[in-house]
C-alpha positions as a printed Julia matrix, in Angstrom:
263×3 Matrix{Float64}:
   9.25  -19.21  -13.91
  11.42  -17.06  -16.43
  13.48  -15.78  -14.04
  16.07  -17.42  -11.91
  17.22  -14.78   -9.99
  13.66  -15.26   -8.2
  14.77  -19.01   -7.17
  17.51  -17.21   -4.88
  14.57  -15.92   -2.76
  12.99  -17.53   -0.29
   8.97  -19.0    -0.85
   6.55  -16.66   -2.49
   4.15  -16.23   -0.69
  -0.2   -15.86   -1.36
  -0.29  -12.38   -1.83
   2.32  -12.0    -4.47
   0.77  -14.99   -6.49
  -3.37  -12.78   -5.52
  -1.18   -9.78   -7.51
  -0.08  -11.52  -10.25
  -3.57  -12.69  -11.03
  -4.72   -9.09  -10.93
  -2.08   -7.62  -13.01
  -2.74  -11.02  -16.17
  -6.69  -10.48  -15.21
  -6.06   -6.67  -15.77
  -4.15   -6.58  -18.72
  -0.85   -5.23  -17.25
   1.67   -4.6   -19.56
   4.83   -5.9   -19.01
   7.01   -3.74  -20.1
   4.85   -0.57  -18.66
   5.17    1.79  -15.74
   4.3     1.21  -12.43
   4.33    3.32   -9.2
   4.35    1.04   -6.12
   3.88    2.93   -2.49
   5.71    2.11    1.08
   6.97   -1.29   -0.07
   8.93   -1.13    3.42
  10.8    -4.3     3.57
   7.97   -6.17    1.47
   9.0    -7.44   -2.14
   5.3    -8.84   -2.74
   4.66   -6.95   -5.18
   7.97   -7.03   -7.11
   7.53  -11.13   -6.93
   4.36  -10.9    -8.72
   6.55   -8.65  -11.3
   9.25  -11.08  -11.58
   7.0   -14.22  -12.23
   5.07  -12.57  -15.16
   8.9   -11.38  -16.53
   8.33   -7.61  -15.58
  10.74   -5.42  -18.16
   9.4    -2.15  -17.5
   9.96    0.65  -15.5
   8.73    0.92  -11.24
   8.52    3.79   -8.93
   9.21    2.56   -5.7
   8.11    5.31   -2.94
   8.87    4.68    0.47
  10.35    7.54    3.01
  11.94    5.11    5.43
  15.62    5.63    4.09
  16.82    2.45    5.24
  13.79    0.34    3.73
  14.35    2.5     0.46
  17.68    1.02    0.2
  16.98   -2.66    1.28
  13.65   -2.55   -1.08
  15.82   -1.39   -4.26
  18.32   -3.64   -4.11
  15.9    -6.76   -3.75
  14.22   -5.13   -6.83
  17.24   -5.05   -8.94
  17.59   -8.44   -7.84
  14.7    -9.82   -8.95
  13.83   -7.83  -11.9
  17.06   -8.01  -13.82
  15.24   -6.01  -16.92
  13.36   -3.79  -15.27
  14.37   -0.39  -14.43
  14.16    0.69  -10.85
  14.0     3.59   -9.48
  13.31    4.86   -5.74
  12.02    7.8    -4.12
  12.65    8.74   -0.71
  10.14   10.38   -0.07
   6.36   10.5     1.75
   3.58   10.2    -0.66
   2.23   13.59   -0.07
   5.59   15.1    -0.94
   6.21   13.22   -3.93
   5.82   15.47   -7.14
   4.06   14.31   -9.74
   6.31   15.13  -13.3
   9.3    15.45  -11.33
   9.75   12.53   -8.84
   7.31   10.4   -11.12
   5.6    10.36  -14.44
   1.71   10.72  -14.59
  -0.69    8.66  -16.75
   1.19    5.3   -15.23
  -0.39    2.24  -16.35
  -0.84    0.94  -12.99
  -0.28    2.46   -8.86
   0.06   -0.1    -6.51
   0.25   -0.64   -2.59
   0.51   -3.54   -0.35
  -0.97   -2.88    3.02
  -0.45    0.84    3.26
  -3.1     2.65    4.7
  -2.3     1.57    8.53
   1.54    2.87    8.06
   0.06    6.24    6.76
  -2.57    6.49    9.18
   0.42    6.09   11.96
   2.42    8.93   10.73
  -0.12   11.63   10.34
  -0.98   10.01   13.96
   1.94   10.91   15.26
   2.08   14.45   14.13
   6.09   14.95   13.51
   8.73   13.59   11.57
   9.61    9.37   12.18
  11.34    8.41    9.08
  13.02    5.4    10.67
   9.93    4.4    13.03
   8.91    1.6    11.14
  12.63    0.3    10.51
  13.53    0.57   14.38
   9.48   -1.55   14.79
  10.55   -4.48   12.21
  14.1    -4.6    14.49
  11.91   -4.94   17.39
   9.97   -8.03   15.75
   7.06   -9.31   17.83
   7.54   -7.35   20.76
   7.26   -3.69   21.14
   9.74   -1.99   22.85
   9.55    0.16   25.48
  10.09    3.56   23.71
   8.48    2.57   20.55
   4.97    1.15   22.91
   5.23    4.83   24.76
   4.98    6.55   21.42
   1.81    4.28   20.62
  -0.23    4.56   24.13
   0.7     8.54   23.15
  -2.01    7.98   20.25
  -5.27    8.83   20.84
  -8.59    8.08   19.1
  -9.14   12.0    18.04
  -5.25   11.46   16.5
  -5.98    8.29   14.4
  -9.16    9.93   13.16
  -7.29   12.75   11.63
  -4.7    10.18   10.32
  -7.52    8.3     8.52
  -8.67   11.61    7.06
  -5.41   13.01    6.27
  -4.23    9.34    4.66
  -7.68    9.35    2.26
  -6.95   13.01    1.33
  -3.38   12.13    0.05
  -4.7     9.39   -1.73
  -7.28   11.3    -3.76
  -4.72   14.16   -4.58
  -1.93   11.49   -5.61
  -4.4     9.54   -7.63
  -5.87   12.85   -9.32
  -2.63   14.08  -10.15
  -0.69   11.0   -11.27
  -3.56    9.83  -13.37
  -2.83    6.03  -13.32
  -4.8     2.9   -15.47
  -5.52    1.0   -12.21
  -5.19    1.53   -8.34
  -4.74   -1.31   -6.87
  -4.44   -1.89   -3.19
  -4.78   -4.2     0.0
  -5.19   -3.74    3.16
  -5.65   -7.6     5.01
  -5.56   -8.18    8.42
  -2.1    -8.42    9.6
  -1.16  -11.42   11.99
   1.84   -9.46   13.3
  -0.55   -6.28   15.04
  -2.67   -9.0    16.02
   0.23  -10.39   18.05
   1.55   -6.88   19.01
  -2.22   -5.76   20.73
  -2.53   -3.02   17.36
  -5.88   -3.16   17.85
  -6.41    0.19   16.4
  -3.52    0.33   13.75
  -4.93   -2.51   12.67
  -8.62   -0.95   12.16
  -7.15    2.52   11.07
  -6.41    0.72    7.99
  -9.4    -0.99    7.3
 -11.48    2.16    7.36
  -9.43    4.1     4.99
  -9.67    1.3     2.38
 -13.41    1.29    3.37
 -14.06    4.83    2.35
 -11.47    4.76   -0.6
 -13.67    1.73   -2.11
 -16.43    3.54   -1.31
 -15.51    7.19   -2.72
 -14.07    5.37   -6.12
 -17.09    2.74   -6.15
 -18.27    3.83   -9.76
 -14.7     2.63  -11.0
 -14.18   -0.81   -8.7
 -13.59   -3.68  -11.12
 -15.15   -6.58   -9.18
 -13.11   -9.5    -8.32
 -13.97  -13.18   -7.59
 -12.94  -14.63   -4.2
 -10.14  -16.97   -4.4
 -10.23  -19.46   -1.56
  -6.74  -21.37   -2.54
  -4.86  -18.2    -0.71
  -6.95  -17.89    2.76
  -8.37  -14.84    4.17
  -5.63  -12.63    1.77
  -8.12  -13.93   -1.39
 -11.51  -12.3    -0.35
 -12.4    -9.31   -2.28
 -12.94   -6.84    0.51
  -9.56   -6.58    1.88
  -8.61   -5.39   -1.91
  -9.45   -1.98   -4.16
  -9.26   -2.39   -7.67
 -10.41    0.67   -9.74
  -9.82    1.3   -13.06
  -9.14    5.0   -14.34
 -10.02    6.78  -11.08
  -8.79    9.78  -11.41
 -12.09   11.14  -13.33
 -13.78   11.16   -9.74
 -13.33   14.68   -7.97
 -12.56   15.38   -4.41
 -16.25   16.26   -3.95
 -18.01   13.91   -1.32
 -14.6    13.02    0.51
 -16.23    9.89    2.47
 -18.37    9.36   -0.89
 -21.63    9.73    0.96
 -21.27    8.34    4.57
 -21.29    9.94    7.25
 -18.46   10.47    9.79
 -20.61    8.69   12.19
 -21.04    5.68   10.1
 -17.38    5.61    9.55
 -16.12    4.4    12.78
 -19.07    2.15   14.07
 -17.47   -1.42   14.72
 -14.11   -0.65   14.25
 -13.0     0.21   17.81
 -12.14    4.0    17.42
């Protein structure tokens, strides 16, 4: 482990070590650029930077202002040589050549698509939401489990459509190497009664897999880090931004989409 500073942190957990393989397997360069989305609280994927020795340069995007500033200073923390930079912003108002570069070697996201998914949901502006949820912990509370029984299934289905839509534009514009992504089942919704969250997610990485399915790079399973090493909660596509935005659910239908997943 080159880099002390990451002995100051508490354990690493599976997930960072699942993106470290990806980025070695993948041929990430170390001293490239990299635009990670919504990190939140979440240093996973900056601990995967840190143990290859990450020197380059990472967009962190995350519109929760008080996660931005936690999430940049455990950054600089951990990657001492890198160069970090943070954008407060929502993905779908980031712009591309002036809040980030295009033609990025690599854009990355842990567990996403459920946060984005919420927002559209919700229909108006909650930049703190998901800092006032983590303060909350395993228990909703009152105001923040009104705002989800609020959410119905006609409002998650035009968050799931409105999350893939941003994706496709972001990825067409910023023109990255590899997307990579995960979206695993989350113990904590479990807990909370997220039911749908929880599922909101797994469909968007469904159709995103899916739509970019000419670019996926298969992966092996890797049993030594549980459920969080099978291949389907991940999306690993290399140069995707050749698809279009023609054949927005790449083929299935609407009423294919949501059979099983309890919306």
């Amino acid at each position: 482990m080159q880099d002390k500073n990451l002995l100051q942190l508490n354990n690493i957990e599976p997930a960072s070590y699942i993106w470290r393989k990806l980025f070695v397997k993948n041929h990430v360069h170390t001293g490239g650029v990299i635009i990670e989305v919504a990190p939140g609280y979440e240093p996973k994927i900056g601990k995967a930077l840190a143990l290859l020795g990450f020197k380059g340069t990472i967009f962190l995007i995350e519109p929760d202002q008080k996660a931005a500033f936690y999430i940049k200073e455990a950054y600089q923390r951990i990657l001492p040589q890198a160069t970090v930079r943070v954008v407060v912003k929502s993905l779908q108002d980031v712009e591309v050549g002036v809040d980030v570069p295009n033609g990025v070697d690599v854009l990355a996201a842990s567990h996403p698509f459920d946060d984005m998914v919420l927002s559209f949901a919700v229909g108006q502006d909650h930049d703190s939401f998901f800092s006032q949820e983590k303060e909350d912990g395993a228990h909703l509370s009152s105001s923040v489990r009104k705002l989800y029984d609020a959410i119905g299934d006609r409002d998650y289905k035009f968050g799931i459509r409105t999350t893939i839509a941003t994706w496709q534009r972001f990825i067409r514009s910023v023109r990255p190497n590899y997307f990579i992504a995960s979206q695993y089942p989350s113990h904590t919704l479990m807990i909370k009664g997220l039911t749908k969250r929880q599922n909101s997610g797994f469909i968007v990485l469904r159709l995103l897999k899916n739509f970019y399915r000419r670019f996926l790079i298969q992966q092996p399973r890797e049993p030594l880090f549980g459920f969080k090493g099978s291949p389907q909660w991940w999306i690993v596509a290399k140069r995707p931004s050749i698809n279009s935005l023609r054949g927005f659910t790449g083929g299935l239908k609407w009423n294919q989409v949501w059979v099983g997943l309890d919306l």
